[in-house]
C-alpha positions in Angstrom: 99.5 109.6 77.3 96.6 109.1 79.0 95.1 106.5 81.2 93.6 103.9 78.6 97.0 104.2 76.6 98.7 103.7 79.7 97.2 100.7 81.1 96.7 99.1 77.2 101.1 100.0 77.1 101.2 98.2 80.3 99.1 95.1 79.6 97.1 95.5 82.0 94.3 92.7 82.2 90.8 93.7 80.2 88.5 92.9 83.8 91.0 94.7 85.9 91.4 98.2 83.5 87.2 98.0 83.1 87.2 98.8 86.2 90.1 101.1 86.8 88.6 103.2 84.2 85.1 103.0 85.4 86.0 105.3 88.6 88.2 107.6 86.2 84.9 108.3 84.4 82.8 109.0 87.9 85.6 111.4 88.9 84.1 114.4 87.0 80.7 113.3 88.8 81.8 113.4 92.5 84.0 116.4 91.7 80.7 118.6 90.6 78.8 117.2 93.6 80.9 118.9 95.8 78.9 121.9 95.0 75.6 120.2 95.5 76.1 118.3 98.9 76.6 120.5 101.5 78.9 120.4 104.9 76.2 118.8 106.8 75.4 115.8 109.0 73.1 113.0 106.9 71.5 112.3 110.3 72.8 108.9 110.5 75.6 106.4 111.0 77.5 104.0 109.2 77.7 100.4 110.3 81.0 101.1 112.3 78.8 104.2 114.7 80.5 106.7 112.6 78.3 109.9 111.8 78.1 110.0 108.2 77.9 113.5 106.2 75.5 114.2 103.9 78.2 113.7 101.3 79.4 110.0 102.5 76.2 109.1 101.8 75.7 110.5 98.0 78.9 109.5 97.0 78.7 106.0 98.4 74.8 105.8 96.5 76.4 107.0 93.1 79.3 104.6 93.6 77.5 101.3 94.5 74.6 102.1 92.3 76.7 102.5 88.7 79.3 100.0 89.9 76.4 97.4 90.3 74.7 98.2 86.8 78.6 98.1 85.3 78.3 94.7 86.4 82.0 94.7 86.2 82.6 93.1 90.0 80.8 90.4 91.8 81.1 92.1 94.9 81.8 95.5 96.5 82.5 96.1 100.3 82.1 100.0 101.1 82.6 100.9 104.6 79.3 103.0 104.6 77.1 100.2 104.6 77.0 97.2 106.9 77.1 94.1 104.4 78.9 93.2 101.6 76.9 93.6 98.1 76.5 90.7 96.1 76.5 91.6 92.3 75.1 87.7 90.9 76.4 88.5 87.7 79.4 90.1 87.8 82.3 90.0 86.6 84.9 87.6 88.4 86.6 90.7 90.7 85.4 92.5 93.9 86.5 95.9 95.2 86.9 97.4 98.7 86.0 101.3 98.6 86.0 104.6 100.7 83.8 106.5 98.8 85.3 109.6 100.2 87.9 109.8 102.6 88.1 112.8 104.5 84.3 114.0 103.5 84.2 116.2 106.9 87.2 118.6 104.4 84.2 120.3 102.6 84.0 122.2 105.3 87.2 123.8 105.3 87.7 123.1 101.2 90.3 120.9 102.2 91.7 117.6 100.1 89.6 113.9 100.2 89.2 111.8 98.2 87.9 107.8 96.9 89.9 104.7 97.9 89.7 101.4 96.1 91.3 98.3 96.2 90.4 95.6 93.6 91.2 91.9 93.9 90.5 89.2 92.0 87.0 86.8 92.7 84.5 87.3 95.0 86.1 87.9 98.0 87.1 90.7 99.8 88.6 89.1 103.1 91.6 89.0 100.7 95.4 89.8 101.9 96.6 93.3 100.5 99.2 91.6 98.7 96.9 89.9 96.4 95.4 93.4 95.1 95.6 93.3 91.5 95.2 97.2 91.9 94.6 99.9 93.8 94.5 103.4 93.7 92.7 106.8 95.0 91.4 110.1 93.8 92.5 112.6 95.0 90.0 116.1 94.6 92.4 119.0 95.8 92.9 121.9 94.1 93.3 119.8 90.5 92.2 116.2 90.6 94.8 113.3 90.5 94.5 109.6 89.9 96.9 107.6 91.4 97.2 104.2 90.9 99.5 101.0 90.6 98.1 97.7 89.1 101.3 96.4 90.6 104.1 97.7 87.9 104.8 100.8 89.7 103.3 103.8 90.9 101.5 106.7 88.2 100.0 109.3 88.8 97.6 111.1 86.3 95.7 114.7 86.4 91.9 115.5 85.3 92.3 117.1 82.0 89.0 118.2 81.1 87.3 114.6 81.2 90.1 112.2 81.0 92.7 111.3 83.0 96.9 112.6 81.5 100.1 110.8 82.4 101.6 113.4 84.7 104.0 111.7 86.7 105.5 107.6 86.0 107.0 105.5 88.2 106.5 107.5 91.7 109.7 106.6 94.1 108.9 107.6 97.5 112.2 110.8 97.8 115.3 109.3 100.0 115.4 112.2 102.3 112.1 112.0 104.3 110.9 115.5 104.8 107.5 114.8 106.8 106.0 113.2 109.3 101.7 112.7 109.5 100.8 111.1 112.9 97.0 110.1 114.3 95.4 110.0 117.1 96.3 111.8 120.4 99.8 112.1 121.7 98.5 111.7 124.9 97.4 107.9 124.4 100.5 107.2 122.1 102.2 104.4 123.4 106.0 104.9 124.8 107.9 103.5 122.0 105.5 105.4 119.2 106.4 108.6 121.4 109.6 108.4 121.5 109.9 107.6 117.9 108.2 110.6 117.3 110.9 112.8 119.3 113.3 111.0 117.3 111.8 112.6 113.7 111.6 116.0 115.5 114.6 116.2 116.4 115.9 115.8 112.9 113.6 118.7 112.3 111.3 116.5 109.8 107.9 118.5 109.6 104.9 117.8 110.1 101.9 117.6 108.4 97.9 117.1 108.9 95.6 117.1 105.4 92.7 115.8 107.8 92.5 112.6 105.5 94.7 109.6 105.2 94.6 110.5 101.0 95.9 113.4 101.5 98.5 112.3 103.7 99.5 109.0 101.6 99.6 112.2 98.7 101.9 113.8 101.2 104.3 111.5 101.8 104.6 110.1 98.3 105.7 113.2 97.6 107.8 114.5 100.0 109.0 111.2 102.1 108.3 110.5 105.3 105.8 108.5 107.6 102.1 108.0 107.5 100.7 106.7 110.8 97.7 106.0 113.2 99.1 104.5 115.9 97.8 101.6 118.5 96.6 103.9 121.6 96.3 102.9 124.6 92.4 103.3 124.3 92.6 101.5 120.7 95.1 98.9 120.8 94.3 97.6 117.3 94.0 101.2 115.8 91.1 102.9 114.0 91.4 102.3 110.0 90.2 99.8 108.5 92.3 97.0 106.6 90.3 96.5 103.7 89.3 99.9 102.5 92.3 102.5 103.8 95.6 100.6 105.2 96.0 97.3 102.3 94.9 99.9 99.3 97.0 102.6 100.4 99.7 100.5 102.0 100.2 98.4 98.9 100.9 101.8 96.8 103.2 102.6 99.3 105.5 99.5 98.9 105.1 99.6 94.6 106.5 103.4 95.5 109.6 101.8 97.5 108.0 102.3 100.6 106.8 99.9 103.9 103.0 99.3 105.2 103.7 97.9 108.9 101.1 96.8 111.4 104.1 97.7 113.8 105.4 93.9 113.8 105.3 92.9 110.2 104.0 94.3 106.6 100.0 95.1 107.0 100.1 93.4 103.3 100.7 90.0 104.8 97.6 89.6 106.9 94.5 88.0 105.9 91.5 90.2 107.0 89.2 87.3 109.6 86.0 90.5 109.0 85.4 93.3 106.9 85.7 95.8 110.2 89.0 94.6 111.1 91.0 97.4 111.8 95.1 97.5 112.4 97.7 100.2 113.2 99.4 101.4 110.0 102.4 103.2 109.8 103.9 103.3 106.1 106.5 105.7 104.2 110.0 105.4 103.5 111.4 101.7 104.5 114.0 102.7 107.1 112.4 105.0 108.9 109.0 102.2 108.8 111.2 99.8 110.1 113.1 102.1 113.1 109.3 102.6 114.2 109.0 99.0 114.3 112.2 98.6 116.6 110.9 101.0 119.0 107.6 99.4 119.6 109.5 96.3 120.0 111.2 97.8 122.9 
């Protein structure tokens, strides 16, 4: 089955699957411009002070640019640029993006990949709970869709140009195998540390992709926890609600999981700007929710 069968099986709505399907048919085209954007500094900075690589840049200009003439949203937030595009007539949705997550890999030829949420009307400042979708694409060594429009979690593969079932109904495993903490232990708060000491000493691994797709990919499929922790230099984190932690988080919970500021589900909390940022930490429930005890304490 592939992913139009899929989402026609599923019912998902026409607006919402115009757009799912839209960034399934740009895969191919930001897969091939890995080979024509090279591992190098654009010379400039997002609106967050952030240098951007040459390939933030291109992928962001081919996203906004097609997504606009689609005119299948009314607006699109991207966190490589400083405002929120208007599209005047759109379609009634809007989308939060991450054009590519983890763009400083191409360096190493290491995983990243695209993050988008989509919601319903025209505006993004929306709670991750109210995602009518969301999903990321993941370019690794094959290149995976995956995706929930609320009905559980898929995943499809790149099959020459279309996306194939591979896997239905993703459950995040019961016996956590991994652990993927940010930031730098030595400004992890006392409860975070010790929590960590706690998953060592279970012997749970850990694991680094150098993008928070690749980790989310990680943990989906071995179990585990997915975090970047307050610091004590960065109290309220470093992602960003709308484009990483409610997209990512809300696959997380469809896949059995927990997305936790560290007090309550990140899913629950209307964004007040589109640079808000939070802790995240999000995996398997119970181990989500010891975390949460210990930063209580």
């Amino acid at each position: 089955m592939n992913l139009q069968e899929k989402l026609a099986a599923d019912n998902v709505e026409k607006g919402v699957s115009g757009i799912i399907l839209f960034f399934a048919g740009l895969a191919p085209t930001l897969k091939t411009g890995f080979l024509t954007q090279m591992p190098e500094l654009a010379g400039s900075e997002n609106v967050y002070g952030e240098k951007q690589m040459k390939l933030d840049v291109w992928a962001d200009s081919v996203i906004v640019e097609k997504l606009k003439e689609s005119k299948l949203v009314k607006s699109i937030y991207t966190e490589e640029q400083p405002e929120v595009i208007q599209v005047p007539d759109g379609a009634d949705y809007c989308v939060a993006i991450d054009p590519m997550d983890g763009s400083s890999n191409i360096k190493t030829n290491m995983a990243m990949g695209a993050i988008v949420g989509v919601y319903s009307g025209s505006d993004v400042l929306s709670k991750g709970e109210d995602l009518k979708a969301s999903f990321y694409i993941l370019f690794g060594p094959i290149t995976t869709l995956v995706i929930t429009w609320g009905k559980g979690v898929h995943e499809f593969v790149l099959d020459s140009k279309e996306f194939k079932l591979r896997f239905e109904n993703i459950k995040l495993p019961e016996d956590p195998k991994v652990y993927s903490p940010g930031g730098r232990r030595g400004k992890w708060l006392p409860g975070f540390e010790k929590f960590i000491a706690e998953l060592e000493a279970k012997g749970m691994k850990l694991r680094n992709n150098g993008s928070m797709v690749g980790d989310t990919n990680t943990i989906l499929k071995y179990g585990g926890v997915f975090t970047y922790p307050a610091q004590t230099d960065k109290p309220n984190g470093k992602l960003r609600v709308l484009c990483e932690c409610n997209p990512l988080g809300f696959l997380i919970e469809q896949a059995g999981g927990y997305a936790s500021n560290g007090k309550e589900s990140v899913l629950g909390v209307k964004p007040e700007n589109t640079d808000q940022r939070t802790p995240i930490y999000m995996g398997n429930k119970e181990l989500v929710k010891r975390l949460e005890e210990y930063l209580e304490g």
